[in-house]
MDAnalysis code that builds the backbone (N, CA, C; Angstrom):
import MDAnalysis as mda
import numpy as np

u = mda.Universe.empty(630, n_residues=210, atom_resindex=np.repeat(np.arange(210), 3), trajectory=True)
u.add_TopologyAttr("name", ["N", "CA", "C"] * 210)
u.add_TopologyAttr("resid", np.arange(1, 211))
u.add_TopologyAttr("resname", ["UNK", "UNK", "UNK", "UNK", "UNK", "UNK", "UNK", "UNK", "UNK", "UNK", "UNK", "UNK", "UNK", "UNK", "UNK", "UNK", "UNK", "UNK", "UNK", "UNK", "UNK", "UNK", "UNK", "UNK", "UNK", "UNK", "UNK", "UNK", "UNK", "UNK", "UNK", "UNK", "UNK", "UNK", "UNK", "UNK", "UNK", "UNK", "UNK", "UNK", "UNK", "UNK", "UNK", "UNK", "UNK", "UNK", "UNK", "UNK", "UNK", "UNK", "UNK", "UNK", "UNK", "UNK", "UNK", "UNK", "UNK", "UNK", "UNK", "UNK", "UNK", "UNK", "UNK", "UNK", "UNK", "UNK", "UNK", "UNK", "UNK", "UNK", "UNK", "UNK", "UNK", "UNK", "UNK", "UNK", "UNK", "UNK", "UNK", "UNK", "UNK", "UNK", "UNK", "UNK", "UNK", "UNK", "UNK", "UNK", "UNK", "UNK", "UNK", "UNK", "UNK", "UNK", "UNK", "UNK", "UNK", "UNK", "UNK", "UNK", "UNK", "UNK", "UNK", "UNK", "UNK", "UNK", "UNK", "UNK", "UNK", "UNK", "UNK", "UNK", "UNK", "UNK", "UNK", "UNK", "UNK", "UNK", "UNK", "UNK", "UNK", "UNK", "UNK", "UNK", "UNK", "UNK", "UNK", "UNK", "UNK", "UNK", "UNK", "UNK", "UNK", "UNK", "UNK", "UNK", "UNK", "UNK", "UNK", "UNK", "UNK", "UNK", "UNK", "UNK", "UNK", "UNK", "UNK", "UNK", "UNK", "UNK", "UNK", "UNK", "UNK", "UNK", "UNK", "UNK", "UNK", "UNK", "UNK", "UNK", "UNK", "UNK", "UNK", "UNK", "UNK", "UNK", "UNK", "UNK", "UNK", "UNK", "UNK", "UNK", "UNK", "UNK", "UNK", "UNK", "UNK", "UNK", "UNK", "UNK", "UNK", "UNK", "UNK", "UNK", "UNK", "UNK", "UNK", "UNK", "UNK", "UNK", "UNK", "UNK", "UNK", "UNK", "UNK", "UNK", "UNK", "UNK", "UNK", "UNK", "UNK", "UNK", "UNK", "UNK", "UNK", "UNK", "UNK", "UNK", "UNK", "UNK"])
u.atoms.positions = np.array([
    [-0.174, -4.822, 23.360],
    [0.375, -4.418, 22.057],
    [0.337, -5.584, 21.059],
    [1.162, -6.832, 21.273],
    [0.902, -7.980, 20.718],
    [-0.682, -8.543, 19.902],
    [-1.740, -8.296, 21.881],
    [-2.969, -8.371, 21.034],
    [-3.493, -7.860, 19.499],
    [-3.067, -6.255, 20.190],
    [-3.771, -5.305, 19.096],
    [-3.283, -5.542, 17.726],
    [-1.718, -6.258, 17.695],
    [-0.602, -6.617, 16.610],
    [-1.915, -7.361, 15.965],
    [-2.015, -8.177, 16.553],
    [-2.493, -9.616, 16.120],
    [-4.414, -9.305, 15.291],
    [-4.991, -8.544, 16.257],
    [-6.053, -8.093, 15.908],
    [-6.209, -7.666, 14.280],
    [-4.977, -6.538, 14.291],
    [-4.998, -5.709, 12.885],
    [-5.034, -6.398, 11.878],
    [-3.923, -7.452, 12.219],
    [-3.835, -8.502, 11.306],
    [-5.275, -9.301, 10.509],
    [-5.758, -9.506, 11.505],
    [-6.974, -10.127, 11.057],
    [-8.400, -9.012, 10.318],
    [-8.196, -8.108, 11.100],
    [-8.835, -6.824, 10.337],
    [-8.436, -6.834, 8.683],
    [-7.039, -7.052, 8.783],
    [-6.687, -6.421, 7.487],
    [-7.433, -8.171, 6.501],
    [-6.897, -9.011, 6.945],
    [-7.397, -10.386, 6.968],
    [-8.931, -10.659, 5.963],
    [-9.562, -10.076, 7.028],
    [-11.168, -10.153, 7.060],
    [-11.477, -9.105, 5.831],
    [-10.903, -7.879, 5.809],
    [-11.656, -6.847, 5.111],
    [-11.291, -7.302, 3.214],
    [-10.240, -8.471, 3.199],
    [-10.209, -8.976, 1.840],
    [-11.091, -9.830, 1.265],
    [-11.515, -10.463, 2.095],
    [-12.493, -11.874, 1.717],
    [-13.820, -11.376, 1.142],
    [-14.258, -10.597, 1.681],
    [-15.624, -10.702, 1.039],
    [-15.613, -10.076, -0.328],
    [-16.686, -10.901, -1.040],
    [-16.390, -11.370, -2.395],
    [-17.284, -10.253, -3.231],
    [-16.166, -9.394, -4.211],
    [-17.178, -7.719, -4.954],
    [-15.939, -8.092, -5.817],
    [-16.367, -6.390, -6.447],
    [-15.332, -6.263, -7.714],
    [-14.358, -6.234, -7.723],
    [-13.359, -6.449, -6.568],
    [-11.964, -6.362, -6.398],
    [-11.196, -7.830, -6.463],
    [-12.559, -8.462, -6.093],
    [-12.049, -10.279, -5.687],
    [-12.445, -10.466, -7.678],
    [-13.804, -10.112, -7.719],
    [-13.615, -10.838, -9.091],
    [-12.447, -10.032, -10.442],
    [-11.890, -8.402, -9.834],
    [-10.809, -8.057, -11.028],
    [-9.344, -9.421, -10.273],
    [-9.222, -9.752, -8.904],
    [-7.890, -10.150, -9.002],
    [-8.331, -11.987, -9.404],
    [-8.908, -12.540, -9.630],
    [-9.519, -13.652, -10.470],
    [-9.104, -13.702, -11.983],
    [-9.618, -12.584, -12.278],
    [-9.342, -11.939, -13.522],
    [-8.172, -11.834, -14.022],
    [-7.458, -11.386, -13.319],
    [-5.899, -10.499, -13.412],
    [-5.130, -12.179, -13.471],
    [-5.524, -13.202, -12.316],
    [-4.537, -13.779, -11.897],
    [-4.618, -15.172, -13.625],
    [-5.726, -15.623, -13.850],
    [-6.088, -16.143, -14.633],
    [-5.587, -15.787, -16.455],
    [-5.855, -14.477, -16.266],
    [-5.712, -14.310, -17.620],
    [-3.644, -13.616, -17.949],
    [-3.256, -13.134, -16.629],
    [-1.959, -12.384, -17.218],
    [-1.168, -13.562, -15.752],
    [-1.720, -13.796, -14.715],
    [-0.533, -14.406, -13.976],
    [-0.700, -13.552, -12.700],
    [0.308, -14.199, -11.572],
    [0.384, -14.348, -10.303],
    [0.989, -12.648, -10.326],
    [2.086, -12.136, -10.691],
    [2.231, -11.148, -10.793],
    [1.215, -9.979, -10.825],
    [0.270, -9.925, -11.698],
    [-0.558, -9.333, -12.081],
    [-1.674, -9.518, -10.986],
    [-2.231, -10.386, -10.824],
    [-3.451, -10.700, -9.633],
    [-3.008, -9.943, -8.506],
    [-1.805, -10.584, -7.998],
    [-0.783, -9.880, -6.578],
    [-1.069, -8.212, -6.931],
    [-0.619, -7.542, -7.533],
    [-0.315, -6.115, -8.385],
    [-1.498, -5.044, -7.937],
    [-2.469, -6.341, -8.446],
    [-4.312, -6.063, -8.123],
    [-4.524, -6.087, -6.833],
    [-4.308, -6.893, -6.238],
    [-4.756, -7.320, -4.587],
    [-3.703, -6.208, -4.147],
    [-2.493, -5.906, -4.065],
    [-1.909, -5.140, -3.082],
    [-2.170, -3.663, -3.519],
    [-3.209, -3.507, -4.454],
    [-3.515, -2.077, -4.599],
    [-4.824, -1.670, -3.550],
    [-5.514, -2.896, -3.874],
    [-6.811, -3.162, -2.675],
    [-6.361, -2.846, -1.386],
    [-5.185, -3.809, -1.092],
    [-4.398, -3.453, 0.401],
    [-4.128, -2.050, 0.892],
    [-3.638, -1.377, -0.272],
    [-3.371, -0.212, -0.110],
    [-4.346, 0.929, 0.458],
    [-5.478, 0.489, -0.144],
    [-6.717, 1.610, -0.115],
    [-7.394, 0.644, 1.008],
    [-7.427, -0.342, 1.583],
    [-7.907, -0.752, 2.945],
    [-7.168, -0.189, 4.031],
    [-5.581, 0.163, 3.731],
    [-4.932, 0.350, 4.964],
    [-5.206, 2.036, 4.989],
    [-5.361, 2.789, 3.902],
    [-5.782, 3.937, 3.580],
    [-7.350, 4.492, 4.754],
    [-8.443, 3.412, 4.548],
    [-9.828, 3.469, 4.978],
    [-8.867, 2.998, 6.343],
    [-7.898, 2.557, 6.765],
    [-8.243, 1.879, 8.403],
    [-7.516, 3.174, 8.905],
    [-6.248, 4.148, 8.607],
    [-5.812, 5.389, 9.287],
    [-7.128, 6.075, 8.857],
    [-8.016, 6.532, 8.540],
    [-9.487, 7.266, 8.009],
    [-10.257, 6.602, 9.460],
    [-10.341, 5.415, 10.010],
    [-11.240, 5.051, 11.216],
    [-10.272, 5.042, 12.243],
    [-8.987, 5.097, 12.013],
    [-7.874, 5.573, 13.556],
    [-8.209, 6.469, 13.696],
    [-8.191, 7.828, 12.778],
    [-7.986, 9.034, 12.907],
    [-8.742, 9.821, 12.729],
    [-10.039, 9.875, 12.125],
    [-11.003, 10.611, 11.534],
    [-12.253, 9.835, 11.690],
    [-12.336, 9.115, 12.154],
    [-13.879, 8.182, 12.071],
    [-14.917, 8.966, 12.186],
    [-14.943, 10.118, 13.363],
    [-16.099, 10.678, 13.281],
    [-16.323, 11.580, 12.414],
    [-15.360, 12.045, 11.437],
    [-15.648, 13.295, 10.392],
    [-15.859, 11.757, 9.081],
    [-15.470, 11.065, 9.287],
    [-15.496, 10.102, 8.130],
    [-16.952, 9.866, 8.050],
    [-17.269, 9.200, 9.193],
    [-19.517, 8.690, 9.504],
    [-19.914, 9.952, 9.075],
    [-19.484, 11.177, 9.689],
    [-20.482, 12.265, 9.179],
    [-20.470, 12.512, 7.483],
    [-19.696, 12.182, 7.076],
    [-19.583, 12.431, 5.244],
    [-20.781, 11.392, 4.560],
    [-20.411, 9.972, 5.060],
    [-20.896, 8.602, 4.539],
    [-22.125, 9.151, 4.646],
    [-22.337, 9.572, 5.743],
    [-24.362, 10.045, 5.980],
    [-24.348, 11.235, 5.336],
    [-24.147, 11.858, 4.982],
    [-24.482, 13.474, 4.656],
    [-24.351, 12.911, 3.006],
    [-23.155, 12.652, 2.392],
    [-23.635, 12.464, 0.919],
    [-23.151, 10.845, 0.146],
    [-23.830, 10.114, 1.349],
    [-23.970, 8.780, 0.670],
    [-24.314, 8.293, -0.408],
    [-25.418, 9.161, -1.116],
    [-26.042, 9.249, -2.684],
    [-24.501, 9.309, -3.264],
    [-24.178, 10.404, -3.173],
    [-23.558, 11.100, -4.113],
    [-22.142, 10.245, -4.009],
    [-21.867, 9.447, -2.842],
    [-20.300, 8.603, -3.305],
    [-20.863, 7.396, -3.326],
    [-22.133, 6.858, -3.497],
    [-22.528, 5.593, -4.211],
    [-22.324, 5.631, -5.398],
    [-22.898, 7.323, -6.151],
    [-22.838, 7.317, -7.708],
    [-21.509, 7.669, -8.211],
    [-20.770, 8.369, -8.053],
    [-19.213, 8.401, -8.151],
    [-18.378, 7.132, -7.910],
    [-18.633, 6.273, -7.190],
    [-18.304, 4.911, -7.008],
    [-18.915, 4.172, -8.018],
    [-20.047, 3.897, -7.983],
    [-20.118, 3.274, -8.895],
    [-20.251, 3.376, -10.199],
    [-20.081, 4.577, -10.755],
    [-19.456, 5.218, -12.277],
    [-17.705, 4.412, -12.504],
    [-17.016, 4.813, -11.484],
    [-15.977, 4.396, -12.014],
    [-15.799, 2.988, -11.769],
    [-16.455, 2.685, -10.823],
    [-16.409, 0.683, -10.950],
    [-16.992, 0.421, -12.197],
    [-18.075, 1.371, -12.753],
    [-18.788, 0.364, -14.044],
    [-17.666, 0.672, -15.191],
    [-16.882, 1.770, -15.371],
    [-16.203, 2.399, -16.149],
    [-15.011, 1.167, -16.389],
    [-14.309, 0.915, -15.147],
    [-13.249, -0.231, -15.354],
    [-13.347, -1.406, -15.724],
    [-14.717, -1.713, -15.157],
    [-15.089, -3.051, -15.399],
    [-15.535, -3.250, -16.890],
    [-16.118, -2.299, -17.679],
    [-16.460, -2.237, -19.110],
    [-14.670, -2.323, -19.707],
    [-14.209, -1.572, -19.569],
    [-12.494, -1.506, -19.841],
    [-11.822, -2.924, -19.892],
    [-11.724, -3.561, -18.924],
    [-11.889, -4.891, -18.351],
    [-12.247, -5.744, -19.412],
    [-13.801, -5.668, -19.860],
    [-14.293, -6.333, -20.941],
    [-13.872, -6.579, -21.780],
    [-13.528, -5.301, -22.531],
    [-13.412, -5.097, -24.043],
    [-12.066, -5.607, -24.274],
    [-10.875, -5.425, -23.257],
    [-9.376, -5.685, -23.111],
    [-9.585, -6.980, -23.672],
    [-7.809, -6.887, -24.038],
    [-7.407, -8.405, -24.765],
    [-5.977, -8.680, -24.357],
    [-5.838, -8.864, -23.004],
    [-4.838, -9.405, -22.460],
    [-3.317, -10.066, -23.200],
    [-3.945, -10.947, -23.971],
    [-3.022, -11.834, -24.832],
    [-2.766, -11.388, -26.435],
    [-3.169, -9.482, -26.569],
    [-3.023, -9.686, -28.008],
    [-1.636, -9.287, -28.561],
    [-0.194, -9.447, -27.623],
    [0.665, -8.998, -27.194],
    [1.930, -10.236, -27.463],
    [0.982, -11.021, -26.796],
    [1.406, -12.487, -26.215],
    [1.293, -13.637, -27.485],
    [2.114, -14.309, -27.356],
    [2.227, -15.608, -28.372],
    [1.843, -16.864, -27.530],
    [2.179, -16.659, -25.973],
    [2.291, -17.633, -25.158],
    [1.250, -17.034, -24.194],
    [0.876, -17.779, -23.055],
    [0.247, -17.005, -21.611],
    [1.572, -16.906, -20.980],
    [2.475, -17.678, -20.944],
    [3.395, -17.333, -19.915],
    [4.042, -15.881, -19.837],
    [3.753, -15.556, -21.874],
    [4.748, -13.471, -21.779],
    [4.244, -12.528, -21.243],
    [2.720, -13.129, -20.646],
    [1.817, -11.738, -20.279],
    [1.993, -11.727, -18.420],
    [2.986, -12.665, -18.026],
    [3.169, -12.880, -16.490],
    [3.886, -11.326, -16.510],
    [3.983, -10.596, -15.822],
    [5.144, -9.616, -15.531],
    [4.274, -8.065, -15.048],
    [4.844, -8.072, -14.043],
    [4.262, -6.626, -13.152],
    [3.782, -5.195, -14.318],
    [2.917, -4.905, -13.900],
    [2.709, -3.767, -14.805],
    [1.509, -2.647, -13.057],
    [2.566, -1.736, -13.370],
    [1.923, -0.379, -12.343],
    [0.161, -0.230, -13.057],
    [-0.053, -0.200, -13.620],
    [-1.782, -0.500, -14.292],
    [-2.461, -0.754, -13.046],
    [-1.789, -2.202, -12.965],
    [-2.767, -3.291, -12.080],
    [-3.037, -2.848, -11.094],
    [-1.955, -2.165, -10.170],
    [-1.790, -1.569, -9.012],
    [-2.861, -0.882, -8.773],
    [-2.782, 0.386, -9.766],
    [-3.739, 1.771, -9.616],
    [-5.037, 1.492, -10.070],
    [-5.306, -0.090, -10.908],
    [-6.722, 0.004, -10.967],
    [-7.359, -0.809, -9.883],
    [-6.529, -1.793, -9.359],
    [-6.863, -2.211, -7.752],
    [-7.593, -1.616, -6.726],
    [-6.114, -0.205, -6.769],
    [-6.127, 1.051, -5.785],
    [-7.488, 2.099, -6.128],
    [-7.481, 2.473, -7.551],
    [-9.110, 3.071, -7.819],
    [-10.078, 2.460, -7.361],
    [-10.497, 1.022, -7.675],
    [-11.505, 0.771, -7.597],
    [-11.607, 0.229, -6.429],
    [-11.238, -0.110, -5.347],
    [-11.145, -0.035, -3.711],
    [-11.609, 0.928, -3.398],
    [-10.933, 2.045, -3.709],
    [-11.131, 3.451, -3.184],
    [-12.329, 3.872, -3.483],
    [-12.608, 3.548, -4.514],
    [-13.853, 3.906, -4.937],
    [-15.470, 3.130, -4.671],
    [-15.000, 2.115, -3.619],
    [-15.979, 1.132, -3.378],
    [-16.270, 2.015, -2.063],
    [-17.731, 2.296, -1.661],
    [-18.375, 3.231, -0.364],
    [-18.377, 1.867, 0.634],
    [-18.198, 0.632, 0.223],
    [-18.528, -0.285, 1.098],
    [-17.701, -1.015, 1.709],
    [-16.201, -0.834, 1.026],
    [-14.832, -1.053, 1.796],
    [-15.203, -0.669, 3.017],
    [-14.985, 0.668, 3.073],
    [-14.767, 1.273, 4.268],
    [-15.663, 1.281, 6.038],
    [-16.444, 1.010, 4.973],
    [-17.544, 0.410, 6.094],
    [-16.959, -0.935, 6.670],
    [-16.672, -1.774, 6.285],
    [-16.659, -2.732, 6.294],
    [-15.139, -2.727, 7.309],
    [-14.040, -2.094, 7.068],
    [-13.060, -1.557, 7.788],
    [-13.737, -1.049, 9.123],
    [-14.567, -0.157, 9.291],
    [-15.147, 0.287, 10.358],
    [-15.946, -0.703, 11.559],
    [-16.368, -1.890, 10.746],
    [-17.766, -2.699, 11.384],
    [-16.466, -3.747, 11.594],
    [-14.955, -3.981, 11.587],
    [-14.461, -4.908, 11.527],
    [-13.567, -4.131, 12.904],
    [-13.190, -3.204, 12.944],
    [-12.503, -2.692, 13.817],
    [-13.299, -2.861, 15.331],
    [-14.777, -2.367, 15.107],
    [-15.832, -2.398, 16.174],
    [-15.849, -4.115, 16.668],
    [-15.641, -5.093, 15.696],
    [-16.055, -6.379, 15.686],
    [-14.623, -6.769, 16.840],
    [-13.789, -6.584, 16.335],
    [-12.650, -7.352, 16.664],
    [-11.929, -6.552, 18.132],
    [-12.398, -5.011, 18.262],
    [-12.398, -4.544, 19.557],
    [-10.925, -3.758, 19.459],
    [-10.612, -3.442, 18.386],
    [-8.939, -2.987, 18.353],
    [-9.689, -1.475, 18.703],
    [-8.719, -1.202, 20.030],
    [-8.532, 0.096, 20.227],
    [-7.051, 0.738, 20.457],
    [-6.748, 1.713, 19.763],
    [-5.330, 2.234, 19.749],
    [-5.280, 3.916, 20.875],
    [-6.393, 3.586, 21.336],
    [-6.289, 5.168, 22.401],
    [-5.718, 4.326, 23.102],
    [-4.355, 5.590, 23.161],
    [-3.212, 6.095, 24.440],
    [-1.935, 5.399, 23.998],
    [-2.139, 4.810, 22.516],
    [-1.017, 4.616, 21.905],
    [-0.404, 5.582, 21.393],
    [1.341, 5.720, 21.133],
    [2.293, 6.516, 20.352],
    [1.984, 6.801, 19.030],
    [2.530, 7.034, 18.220],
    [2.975, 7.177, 16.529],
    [3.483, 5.828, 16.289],
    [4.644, 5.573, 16.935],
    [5.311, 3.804, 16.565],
    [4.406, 2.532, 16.764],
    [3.831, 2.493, 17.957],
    [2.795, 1.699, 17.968],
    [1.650, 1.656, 17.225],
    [1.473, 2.941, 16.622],
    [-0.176, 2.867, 15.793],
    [0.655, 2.393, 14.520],
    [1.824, 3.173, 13.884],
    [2.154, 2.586, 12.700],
    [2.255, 0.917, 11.965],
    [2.696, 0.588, 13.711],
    [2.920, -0.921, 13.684],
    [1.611, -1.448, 13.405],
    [0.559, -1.069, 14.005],
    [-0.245, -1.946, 13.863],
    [-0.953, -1.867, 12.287],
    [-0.942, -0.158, 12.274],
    [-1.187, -0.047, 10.867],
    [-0.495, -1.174, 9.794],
    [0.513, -1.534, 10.230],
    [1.095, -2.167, 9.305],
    [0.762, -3.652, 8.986],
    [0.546, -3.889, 10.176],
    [0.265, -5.504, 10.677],
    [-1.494, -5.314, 10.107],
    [-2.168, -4.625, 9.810],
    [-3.452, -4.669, 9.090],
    [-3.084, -4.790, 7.701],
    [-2.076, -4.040, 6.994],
    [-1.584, -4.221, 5.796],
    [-1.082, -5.612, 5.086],
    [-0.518, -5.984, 5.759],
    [0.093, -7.168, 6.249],
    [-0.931, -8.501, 5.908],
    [-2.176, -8.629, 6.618],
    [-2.859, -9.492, 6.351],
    [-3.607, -9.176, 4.986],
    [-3.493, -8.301, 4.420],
    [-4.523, -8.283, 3.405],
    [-3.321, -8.521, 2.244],
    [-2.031, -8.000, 2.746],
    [-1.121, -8.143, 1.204],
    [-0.800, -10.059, 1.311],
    [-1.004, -10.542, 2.450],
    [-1.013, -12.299, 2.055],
    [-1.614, -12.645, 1.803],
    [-2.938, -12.074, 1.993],
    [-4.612, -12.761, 1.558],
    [-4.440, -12.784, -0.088],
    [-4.192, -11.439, -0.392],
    [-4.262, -11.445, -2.018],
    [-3.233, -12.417, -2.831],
    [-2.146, -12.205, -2.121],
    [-0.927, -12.941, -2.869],
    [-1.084, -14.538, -2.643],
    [-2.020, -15.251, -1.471],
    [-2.517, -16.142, -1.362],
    [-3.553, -16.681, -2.517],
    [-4.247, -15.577, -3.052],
    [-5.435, -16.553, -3.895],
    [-4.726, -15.872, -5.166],
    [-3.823, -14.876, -5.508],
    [-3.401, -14.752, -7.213],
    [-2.468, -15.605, -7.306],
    [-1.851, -16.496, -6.308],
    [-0.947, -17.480, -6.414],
    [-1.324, -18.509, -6.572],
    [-2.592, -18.727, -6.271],
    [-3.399, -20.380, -6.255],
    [-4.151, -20.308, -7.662],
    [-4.681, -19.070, -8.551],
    [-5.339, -19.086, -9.054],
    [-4.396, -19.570, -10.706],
    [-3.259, -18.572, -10.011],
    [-2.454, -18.770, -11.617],
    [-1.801, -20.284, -11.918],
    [-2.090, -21.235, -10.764],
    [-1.213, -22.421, -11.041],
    [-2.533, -23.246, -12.526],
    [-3.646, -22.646, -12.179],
    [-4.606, -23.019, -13.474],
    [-4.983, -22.440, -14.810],
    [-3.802, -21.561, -14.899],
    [-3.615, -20.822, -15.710],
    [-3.201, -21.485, -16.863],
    [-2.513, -22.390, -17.218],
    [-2.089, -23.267, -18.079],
    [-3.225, -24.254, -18.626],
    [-3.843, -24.387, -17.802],
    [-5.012, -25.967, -18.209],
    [-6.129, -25.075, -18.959],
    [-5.954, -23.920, -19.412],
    [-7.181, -23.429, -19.954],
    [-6.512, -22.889, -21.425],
    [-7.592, -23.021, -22.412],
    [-7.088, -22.547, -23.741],
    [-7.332, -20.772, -23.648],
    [-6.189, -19.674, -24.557],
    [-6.767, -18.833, -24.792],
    [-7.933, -17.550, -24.876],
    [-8.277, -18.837, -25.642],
    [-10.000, -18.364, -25.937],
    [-11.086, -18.412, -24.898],
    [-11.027, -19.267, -23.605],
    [-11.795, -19.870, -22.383],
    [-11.127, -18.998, -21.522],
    [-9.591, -18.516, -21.374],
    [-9.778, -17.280, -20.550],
    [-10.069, -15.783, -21.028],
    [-9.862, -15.861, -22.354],
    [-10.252, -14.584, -23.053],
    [-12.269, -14.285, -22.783],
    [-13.028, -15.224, -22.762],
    [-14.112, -15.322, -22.043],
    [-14.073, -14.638, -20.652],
    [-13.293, -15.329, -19.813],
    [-13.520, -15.161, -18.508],
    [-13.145, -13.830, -18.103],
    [-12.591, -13.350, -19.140],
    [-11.768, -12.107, -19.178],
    [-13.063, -11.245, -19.320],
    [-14.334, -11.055, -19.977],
    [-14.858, -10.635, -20.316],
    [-16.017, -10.678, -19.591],
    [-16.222, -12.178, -19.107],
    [-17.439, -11.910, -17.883],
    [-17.257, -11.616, -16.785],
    [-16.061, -11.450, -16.422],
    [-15.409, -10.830, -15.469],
    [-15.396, -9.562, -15.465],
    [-15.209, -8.808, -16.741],
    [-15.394, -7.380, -16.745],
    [-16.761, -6.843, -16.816],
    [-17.457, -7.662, -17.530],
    [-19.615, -7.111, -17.214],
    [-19.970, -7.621, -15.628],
    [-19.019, -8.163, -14.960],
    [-20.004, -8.698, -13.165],
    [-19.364, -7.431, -12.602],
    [-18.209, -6.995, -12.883],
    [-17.858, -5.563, -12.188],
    [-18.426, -4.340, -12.869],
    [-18.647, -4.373, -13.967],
    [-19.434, -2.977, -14.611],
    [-20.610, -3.188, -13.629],
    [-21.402, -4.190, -13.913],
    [-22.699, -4.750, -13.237],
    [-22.842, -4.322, -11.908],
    [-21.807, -4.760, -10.981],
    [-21.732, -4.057, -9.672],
    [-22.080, -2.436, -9.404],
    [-20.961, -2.021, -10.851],
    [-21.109, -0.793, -10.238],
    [-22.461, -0.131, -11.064],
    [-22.784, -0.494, -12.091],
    [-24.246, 0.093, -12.259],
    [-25.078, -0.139, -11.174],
    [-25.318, -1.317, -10.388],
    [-25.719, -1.380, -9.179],
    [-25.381, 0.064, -8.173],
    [-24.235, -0.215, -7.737],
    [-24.336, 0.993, -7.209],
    [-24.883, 2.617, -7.564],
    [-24.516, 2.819, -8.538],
    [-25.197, 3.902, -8.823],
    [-26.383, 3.693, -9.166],
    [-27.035, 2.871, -9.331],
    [-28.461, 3.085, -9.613],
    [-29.433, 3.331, -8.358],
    [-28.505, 1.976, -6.956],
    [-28.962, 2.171, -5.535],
    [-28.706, 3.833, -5.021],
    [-27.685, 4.552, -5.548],
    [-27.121, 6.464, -5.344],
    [-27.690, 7.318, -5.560],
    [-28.563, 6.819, -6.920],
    [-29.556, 7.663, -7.773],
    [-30.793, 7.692, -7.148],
    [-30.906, 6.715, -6.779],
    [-32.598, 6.230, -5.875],
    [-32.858, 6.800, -5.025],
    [-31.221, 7.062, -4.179],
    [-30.990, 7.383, -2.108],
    [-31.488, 9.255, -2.706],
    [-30.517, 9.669, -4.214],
    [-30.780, 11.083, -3.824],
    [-31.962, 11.074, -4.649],
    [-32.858, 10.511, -5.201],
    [-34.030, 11.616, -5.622],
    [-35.377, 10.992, -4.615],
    [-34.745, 9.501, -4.149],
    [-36.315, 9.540, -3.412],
    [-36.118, 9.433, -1.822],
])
């Protein structure tokens, strides 16, 4: 049990790091509004990872059969609304609110649900949940309800410190930058995630016509 504790953990761990539109919106988030905000971002990600890991407890094999049957079609739905946020992203003006950077620190439910969308909406999370579960060997057959929850949780767990780990490191440099240099970053930050997701849909468009 411990093992499997420990396993999830790192599942949940692993499935944050690799670096897409979720790492570069909580960069974004943490830089331009604060630790609050980055965190807000990352534990919406968490959310929709721990979402994809009960989807490979419980459903894996109706889950593979979807991914293959209309992979086109949730590449291009994915990546419509990744390009959609990430343009949003762009155009935003974080600080036009603000007199200071420090007034724009403070939780806003936004962050959360655009975290949580655009996770959800990434076809490659979940995979990646799947190829991490296979990797690390966590098996929960002939476990209870209490025990799977736990571990469910303990996957949650590593990904809500991972995030709160780098929107906490990111915002201590939040100060050494003028305005205008994160109002930039604010912006190329929002065309590398549009970018992504035109990527994706363009790779969706390709899978269904050729």
């Amino acid at each position: 049990m411990l093992l499997n504790i420990i396993k999830a953990f790192c599942v949940g761990l692993c499935a944050s790091i690799p670096l897409g539109p979720i790492a570069i919106m909580v960069v974004q988030k943490s830089l331009s509004k604060g630790v609050k905000s980055g965190f807000m971002t990352g534990l919406g990600a968490s959310t929709a990872d721990t979402v994809f890991a009960v989807v490979a407890l419980f459903f894996l094999a109706i889950a593979q059969n979807l991914m293959e049957k209309y992979s086109a079609e949730i590449l291009i739905g994915g990546g419509v609304v990744i390009a959609v946020i990430g343009v949003l992203l762009a155009v935003s003006n974080p600080f036009r609110k603000a007199d200071q950077i420090d007034k724009v620190d403070k939780v806003s439910s936004k962050d959360y649900f655009q975290g949580l969308l655009m996770a959800l909406s990434n076809p490659g999370a979940i995979l990646i949940i799947f190829g991490l579960f296979a990797s690390f060997g966590l098996d929960l057959s002939g476990y209870g309800l209490t025990e799977t929850v736990i571990v469910i949780f303990s996957l949650s767990l590593g990904g809500i410190l991972y995030w709160f780990g780098v929107s906490y490191s990111l915002s201590l440099f939040r100060k050494r930058f003028k305005m205008s240099t994160l109002l930039l970053i604010n912006r190329i930050a929002g065309f590398a995630i549009a970018g992504i997701g035109v990527c994706l849909f363009g790779y969706g468009l390709y899978e269904l016509l050729f």
